[in-house]
DSSP file (Angstrom, degrees, kcal/mol; ACC not computed):
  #  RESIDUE AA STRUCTURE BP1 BP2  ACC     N-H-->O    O-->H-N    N-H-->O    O-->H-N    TCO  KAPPA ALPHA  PHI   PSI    X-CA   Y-CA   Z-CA
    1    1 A X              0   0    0      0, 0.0     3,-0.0     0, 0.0    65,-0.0   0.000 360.0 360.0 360.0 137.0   12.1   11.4  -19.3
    2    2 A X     >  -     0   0    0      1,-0.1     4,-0.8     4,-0.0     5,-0.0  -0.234 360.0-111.4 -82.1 168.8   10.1    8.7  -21.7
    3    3 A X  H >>>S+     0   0    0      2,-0.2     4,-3.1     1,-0.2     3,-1.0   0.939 116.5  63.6 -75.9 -43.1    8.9   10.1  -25.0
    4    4 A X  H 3>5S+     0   0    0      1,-0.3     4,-1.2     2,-0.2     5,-0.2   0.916 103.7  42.3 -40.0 -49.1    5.7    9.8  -24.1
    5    5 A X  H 3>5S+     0   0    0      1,-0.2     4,-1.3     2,-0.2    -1,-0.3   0.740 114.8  57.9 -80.5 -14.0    6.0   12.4  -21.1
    6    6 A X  H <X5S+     0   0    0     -3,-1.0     4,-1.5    -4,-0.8    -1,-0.2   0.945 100.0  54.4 -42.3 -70.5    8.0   14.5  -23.5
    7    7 A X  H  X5S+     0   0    0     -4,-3.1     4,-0.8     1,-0.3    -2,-0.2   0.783 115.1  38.3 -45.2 -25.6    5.4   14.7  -26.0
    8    8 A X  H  X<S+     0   0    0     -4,-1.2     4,-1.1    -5,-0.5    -1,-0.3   0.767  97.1  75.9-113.3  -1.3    3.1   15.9  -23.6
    9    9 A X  H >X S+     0   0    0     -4,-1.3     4,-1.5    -5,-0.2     3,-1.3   0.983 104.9  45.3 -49.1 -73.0    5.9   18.1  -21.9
   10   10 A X  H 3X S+     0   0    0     -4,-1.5     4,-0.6     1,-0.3    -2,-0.2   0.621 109.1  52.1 -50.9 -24.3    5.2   20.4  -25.3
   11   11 A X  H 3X S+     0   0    0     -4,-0.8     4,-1.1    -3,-0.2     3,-0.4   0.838 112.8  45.5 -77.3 -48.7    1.4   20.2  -25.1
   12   12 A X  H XX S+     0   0    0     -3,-1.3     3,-3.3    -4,-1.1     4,-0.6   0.982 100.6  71.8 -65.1 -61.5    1.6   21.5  -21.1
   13   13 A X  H 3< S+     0   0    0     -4,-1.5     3,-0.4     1,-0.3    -1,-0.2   0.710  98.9  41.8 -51.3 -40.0    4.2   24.3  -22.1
   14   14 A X  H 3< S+     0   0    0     -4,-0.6    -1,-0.3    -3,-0.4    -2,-0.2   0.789 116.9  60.7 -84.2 -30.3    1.4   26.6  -24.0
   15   15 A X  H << S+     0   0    0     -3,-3.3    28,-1.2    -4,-1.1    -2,-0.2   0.593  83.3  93.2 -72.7 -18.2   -1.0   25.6  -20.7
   16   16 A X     <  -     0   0    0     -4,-0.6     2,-0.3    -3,-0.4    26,-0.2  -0.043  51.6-156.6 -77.0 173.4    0.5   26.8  -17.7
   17   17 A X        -     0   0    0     24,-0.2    24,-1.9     2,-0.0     2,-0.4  -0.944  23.2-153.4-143.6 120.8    0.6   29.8  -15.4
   18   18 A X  B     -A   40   0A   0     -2,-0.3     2,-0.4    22,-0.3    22,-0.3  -0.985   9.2-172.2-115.9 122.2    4.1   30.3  -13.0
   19   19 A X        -     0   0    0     20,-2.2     2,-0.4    -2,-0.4    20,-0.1  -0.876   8.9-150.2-101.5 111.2    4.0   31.9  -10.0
   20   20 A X        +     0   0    0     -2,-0.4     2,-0.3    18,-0.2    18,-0.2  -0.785  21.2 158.2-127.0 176.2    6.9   32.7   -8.2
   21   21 A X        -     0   0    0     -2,-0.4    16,-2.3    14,-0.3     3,-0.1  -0.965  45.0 -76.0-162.0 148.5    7.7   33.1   -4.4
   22   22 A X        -     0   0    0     -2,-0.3    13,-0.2    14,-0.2     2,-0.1  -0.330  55.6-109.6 -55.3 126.7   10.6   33.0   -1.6
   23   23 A X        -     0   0    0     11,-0.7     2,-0.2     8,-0.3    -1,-0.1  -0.417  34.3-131.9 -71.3 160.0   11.6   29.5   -0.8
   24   24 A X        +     0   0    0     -2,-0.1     2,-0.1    28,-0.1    -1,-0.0  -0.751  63.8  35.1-112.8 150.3   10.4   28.6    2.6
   25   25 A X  S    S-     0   0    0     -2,-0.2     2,-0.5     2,-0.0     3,-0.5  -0.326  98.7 -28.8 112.2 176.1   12.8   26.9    5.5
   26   26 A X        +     0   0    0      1,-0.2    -2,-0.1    -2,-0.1     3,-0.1  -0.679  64.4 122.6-123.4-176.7   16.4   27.5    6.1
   27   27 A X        -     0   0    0     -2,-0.5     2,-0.6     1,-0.0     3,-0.4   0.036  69.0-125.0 176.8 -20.8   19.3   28.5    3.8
   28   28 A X  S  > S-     0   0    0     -3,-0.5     4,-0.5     1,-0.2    -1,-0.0  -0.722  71.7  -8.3  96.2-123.3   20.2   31.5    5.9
   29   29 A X  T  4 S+     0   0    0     -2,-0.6    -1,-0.2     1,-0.2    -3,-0.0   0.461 124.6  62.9 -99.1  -4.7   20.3   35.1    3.9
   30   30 A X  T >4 S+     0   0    0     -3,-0.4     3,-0.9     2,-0.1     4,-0.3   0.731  99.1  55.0 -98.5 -42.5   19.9   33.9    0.3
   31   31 A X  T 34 S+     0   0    0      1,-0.2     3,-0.4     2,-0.1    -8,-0.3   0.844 106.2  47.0 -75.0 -14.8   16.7   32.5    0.8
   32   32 A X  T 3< S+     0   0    0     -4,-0.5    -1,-0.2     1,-0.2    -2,-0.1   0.428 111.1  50.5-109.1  23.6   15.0   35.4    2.2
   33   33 A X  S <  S+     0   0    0     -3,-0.9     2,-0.4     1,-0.2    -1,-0.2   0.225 105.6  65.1-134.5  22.6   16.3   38.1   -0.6
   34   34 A X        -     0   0    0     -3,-0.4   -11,-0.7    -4,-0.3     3,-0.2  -0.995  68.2-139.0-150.5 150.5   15.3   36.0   -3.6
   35   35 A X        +     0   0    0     -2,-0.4     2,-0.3     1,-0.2   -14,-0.3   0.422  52.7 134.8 -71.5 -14.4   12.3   34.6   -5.5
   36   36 A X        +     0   0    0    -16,-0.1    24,-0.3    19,-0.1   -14,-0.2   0.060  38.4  97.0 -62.7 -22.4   13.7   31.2   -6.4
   37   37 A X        -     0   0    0    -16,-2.3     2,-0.2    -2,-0.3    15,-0.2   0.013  57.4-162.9 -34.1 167.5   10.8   29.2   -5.4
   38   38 A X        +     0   0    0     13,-0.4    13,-0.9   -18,-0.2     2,-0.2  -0.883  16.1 178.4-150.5 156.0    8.4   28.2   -8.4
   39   39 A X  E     - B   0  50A   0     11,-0.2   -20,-2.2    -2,-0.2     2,-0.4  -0.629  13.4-173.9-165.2 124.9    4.5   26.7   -8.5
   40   40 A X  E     -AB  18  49A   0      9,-1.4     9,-1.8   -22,-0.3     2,-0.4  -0.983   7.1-158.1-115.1 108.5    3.1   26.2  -12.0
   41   41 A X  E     - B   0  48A   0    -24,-1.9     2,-1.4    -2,-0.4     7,-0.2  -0.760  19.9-126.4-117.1 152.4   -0.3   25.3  -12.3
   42   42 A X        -     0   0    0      5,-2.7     4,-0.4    -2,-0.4     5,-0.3  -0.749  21.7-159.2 -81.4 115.2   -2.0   23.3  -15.6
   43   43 A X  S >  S+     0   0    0     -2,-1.4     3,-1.6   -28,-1.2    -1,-0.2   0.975  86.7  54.6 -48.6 -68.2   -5.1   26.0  -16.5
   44   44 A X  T 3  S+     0   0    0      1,-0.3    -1,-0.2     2,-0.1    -2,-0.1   0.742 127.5  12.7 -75.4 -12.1   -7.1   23.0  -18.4
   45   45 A X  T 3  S-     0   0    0      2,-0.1    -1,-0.3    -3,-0.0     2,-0.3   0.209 100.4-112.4-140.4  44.5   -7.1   20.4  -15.6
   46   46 A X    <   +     0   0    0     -3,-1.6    -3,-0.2    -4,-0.4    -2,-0.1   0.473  56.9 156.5  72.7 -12.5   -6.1   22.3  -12.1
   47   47 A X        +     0   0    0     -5,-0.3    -5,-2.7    -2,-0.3     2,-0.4  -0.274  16.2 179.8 -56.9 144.0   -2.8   20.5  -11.7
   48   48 A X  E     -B   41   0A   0     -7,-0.2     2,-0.4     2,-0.0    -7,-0.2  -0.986  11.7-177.6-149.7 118.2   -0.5   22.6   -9.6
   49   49 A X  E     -B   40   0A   0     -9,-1.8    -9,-1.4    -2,-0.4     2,-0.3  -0.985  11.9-157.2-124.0 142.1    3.3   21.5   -8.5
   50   50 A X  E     -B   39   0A   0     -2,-0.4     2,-0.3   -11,-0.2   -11,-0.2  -0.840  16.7-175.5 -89.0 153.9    5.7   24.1   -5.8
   51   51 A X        +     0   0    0    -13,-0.9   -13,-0.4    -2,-0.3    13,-0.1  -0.903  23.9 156.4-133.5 112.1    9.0   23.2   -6.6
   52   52 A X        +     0   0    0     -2,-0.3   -15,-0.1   -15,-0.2   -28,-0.1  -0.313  36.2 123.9-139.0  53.8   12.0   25.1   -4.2
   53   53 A X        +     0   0    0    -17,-0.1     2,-0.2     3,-0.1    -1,-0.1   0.864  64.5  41.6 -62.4 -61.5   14.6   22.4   -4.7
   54   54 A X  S    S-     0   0    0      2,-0.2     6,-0.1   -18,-0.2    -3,-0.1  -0.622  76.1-124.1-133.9 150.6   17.3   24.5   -6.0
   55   55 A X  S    S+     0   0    0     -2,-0.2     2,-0.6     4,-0.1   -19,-0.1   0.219  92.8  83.8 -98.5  15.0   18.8   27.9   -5.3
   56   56 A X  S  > S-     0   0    0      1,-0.1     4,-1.3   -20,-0.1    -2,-0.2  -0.905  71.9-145.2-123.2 141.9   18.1   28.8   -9.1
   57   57 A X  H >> S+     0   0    0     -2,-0.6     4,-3.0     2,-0.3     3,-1.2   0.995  98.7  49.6 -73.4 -69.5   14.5   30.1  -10.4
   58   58 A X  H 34 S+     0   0    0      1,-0.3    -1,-0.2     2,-0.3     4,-0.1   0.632 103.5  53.2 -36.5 -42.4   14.9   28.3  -13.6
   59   59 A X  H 34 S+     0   0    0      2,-0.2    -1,-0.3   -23,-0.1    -2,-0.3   0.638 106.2  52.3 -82.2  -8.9   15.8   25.2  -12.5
   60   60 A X  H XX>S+     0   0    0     -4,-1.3     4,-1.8    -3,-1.2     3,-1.4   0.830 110.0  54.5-101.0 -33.4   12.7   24.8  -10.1
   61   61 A X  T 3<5S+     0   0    0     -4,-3.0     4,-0.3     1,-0.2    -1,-0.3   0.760 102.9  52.7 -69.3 -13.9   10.5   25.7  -13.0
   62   62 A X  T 345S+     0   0    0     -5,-0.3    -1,-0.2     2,-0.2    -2,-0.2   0.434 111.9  43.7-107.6  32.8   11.9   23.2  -15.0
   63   63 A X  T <>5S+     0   0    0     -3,-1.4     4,-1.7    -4,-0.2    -2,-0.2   0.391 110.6  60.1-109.1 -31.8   11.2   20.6  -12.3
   64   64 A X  H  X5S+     0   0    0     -4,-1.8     4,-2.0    -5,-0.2     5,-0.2   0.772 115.4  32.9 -64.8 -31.4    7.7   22.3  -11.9
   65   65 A X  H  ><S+     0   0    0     -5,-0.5     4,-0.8    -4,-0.3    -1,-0.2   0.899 110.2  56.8-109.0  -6.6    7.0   21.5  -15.5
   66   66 A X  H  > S+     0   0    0      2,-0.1     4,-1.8     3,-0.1    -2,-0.1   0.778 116.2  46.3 -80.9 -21.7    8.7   18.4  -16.1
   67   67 A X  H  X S+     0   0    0     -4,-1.7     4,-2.6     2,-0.2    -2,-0.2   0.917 108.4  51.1 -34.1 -67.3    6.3   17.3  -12.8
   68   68 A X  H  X S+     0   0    0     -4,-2.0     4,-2.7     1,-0.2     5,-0.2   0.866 107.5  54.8 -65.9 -24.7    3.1   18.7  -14.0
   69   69 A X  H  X S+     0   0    0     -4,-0.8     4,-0.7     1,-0.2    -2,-0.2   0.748 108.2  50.1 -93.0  -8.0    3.7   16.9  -17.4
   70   70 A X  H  X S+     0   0    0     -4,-1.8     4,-1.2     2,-0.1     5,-0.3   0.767 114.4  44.1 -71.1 -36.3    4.0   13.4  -15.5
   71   71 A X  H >X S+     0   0    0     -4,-2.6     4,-2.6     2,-0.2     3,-1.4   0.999 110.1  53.9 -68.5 -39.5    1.0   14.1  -13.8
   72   72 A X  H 3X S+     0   0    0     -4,-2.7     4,-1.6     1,-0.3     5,-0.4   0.995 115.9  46.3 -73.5 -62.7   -0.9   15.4  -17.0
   73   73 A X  H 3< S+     0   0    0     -4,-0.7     4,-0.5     1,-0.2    -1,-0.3   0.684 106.2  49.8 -37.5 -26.2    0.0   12.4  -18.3
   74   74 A X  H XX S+     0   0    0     -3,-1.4     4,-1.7    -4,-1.2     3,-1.6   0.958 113.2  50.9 -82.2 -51.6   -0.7   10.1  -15.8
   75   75 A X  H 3X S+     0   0    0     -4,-2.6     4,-1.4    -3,-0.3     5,-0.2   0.800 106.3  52.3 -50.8 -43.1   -4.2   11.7  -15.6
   76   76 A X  H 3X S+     0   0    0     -4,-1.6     4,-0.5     1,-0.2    -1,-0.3   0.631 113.6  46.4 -82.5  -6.1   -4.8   11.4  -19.4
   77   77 A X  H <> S+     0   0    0     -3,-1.6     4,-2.1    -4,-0.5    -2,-0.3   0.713 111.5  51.1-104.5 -11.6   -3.8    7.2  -19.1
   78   78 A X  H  X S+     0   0    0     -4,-1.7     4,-0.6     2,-0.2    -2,-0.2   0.517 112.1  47.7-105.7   3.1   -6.0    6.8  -16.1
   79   79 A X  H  X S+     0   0    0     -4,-1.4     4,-4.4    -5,-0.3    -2,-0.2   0.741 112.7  48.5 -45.9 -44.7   -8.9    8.6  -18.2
   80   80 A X  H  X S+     0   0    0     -4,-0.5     4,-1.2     1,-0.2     5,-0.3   0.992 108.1  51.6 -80.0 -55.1   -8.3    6.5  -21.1
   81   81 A X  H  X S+     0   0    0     -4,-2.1     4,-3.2     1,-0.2    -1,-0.2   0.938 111.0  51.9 -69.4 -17.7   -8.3    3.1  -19.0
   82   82 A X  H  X S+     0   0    0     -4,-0.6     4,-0.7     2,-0.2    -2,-0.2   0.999 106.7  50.2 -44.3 -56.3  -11.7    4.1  -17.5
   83   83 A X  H >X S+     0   0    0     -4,-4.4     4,-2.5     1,-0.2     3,-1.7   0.895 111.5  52.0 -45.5 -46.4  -12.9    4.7  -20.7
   84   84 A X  H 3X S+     0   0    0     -4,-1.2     4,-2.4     1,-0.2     5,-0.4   0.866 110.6  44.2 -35.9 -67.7  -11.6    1.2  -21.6
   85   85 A X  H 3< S+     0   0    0     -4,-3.2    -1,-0.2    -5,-0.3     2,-0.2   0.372 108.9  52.3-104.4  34.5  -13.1   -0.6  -18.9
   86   86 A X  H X< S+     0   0    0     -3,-1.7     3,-5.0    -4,-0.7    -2,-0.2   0.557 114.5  50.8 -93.2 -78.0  -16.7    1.1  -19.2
   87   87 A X  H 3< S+     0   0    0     -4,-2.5    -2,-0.2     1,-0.3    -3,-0.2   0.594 118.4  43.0 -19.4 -60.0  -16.3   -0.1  -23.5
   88   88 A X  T 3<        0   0    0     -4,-2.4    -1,-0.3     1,-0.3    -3,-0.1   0.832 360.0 360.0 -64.0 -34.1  -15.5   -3.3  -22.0
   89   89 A X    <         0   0    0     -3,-5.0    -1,-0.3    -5,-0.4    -2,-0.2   0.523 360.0 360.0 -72.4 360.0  -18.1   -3.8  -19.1
C-alpha cells in the first residue's frame, strides 16, 4: 500500500459502516454456520466493497477497507484533475 492510500486509509476508518453476512458459494459446512463475509460502505461518498475472500471475518474487513480507501482515493485524484482541467480550460 503507497503512503498516499495509507493516509487516506486513516481518514476512511472514522467513515465507514460494516455489515456482515454468510459468504455465498461453496466451502461446504463452514460457510453456512458463520458470518465471515464483510461489505463496508464509505457514508460521505456511497462507496461500498463485499469482500468474502477468506474464511476469517477480520481479514475480509481489512480487504474491505484497504479497497474502499483505494477507491476513495482514486475518486478524490479524479476530482482534483477535473478541477484542474476546468482552471485550465
Amino acid at each position: 500500500m503507497t503512503a498516499c492510500v495509507s493516509g487516506v486509509m486513516s481518514v476512511v476508518r472514522g467513515c465507514v459502516v460494516a455489515d456482515v453476512f454468510r459468504a455465498s458459494g461453496a466451502g461446504g459446512q463452514h460457510v453456512n454456520t458463520t458470518e465471515s463475509a464483510v461489505r463496508v460502505t464509505h457514508i460521505p461518498t456511497g462507496i461500498t466493497a463485499a469482500i468474502q475472500d477468506e474464511r476469517s471475518q477480520q481479514q475480509n474487513k481489512n480487504k474491505a477497507l484497504a479497497l474502499i480507501a483505494a477507491r476513495v482515493y482514486e475518486a478524490r485524484r479524479s476530482e482534483e484533475a477535473e478541477v484542474c482541467d476546468i482552471d485550465t480550460n
